[in-house]
C-alpha positions as CSV (number, residue, x, y, z in Angstrom):
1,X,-74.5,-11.4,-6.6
2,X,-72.4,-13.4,-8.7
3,X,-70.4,-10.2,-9.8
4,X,-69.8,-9.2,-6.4
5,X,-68.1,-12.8,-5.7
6,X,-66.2,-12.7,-8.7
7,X,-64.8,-9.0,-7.8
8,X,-63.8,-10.7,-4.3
9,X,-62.1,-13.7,-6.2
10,X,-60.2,-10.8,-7.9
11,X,-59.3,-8.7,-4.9
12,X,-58.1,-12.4,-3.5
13,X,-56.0,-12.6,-6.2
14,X,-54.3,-9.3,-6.1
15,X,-54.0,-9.6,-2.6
16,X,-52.0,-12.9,-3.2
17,X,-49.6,-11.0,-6.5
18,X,-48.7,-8.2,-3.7
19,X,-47.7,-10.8,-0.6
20,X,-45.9,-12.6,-3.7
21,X,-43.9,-9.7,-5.5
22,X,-43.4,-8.1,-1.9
23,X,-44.1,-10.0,1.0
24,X,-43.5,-6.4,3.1
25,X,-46.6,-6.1,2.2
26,X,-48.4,-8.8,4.4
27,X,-46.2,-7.4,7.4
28,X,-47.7,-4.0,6.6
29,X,-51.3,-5.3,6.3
30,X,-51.1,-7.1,9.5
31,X,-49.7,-3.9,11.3
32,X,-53.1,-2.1,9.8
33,X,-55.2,-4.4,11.0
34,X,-53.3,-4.8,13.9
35,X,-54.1,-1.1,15.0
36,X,-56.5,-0.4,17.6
37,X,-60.4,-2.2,17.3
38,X,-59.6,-2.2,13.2
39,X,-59.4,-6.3,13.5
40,X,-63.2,-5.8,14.4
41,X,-63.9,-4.1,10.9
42,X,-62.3,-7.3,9.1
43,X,-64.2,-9.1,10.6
44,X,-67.3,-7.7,9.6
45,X,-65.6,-7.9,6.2
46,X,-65.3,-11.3,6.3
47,X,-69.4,-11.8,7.8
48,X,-70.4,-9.5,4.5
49,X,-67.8,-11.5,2.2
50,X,-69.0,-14.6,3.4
51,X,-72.6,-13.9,3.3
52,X,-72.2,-12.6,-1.0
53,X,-70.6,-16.0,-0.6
54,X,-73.0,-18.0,0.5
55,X,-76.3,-16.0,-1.6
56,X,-74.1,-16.3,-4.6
57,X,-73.4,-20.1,-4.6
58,X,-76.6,-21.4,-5.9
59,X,-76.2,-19.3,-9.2
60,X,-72.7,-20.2,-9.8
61,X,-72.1,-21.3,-13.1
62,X,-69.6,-24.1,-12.8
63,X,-68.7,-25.3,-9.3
64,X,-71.3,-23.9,-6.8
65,X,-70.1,-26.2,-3.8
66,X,-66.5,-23.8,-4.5
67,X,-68.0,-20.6,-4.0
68,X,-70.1,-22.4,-1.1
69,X,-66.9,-23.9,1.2
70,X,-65.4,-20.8,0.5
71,X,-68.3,-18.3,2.5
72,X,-68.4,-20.9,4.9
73,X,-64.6,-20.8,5.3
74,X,-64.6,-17.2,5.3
75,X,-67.7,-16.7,7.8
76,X,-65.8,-19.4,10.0
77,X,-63.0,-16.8,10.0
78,X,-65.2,-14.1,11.4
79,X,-67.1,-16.3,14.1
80,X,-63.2,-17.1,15.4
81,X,-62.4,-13.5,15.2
82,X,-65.3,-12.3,17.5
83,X,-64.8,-15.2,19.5
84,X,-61.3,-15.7,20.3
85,X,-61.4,-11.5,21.7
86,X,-59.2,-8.8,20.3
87,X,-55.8,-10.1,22.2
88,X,-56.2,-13.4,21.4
89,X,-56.4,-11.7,17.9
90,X,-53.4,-9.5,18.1
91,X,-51.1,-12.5,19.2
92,X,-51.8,-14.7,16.1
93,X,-51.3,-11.8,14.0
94,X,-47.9,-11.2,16.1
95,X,-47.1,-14.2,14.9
96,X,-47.8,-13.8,11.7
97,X,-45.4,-10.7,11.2
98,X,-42.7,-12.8,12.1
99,X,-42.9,-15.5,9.7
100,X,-40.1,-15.6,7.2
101,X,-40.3,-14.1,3.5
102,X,-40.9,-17.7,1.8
103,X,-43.9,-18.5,4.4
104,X,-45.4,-15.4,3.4
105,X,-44.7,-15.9,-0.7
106,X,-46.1,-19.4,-0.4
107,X,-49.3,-17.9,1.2
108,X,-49.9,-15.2,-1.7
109,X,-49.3,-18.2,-4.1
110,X,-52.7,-19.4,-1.6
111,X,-54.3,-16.5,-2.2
112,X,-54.2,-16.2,-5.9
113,X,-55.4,-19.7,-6.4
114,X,-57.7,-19.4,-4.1
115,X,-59.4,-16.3,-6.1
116,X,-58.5,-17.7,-9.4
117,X,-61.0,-20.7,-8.3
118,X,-63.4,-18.2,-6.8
119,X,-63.1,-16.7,-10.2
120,X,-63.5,-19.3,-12.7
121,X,-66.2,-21.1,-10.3
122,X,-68.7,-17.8,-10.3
């Protein structure tokens, strides 16, 4: 389970080096997901991320309570996605395409810490 987490923590971090390089490429993932019911299939994503998240936190090696917040963080993201209905959804994510190039850098910069410590904690 642990090797599952860690491969997350590195798809985090390549997410983040993408928005970073090329923040296009935020804009162009939120115009995928953006598409039809797809915002449904993240948010199963995040139930399935959040759940290796959660099963994987009492084995991690050096900061379980890391790997724990973070499934609970991402799960939290999934209840709100079901919840909030898909044009609730679709606003936010409006909103999110128009945010200016530095907003988005600083939010790839997130990322990539955020699966660096994901990473190093597993």
């Amino acid at each position: 389970m642990l090797i599952l987490t860690k491969l997350i923590g590195i798809l985090m971090a390549c997410m983040g080096i993408a928005v970073v390089f090329k923040p296009e490429t935020m804009k162009k993932m939120v115009f995928f997901w953006k598409q039809d019911k797809r915002i449904y299939v993240a948010g199963l994503l995040r139930v399935i991320f959040g759940s290796v998240f959660l099963l994987s936190a009492p084995q991690a090696e050096r900061f379980p309570w890391v790997i724990y917040f973070s499934g609970v963080f991402i799960f939290f993201g999934a209840i709100i996605i079901f919840a909030l209905g898909l044009n609730k959804i679709k606003a936010m994510l409006d909103r999110w395409d128009k945010k200016p190039v530095s907003v988005l850098r600083y939010m790839g910069i997130l990322f990539i810490a955020m699966g660096a410590l994901v990473i190093y904690s597993a």
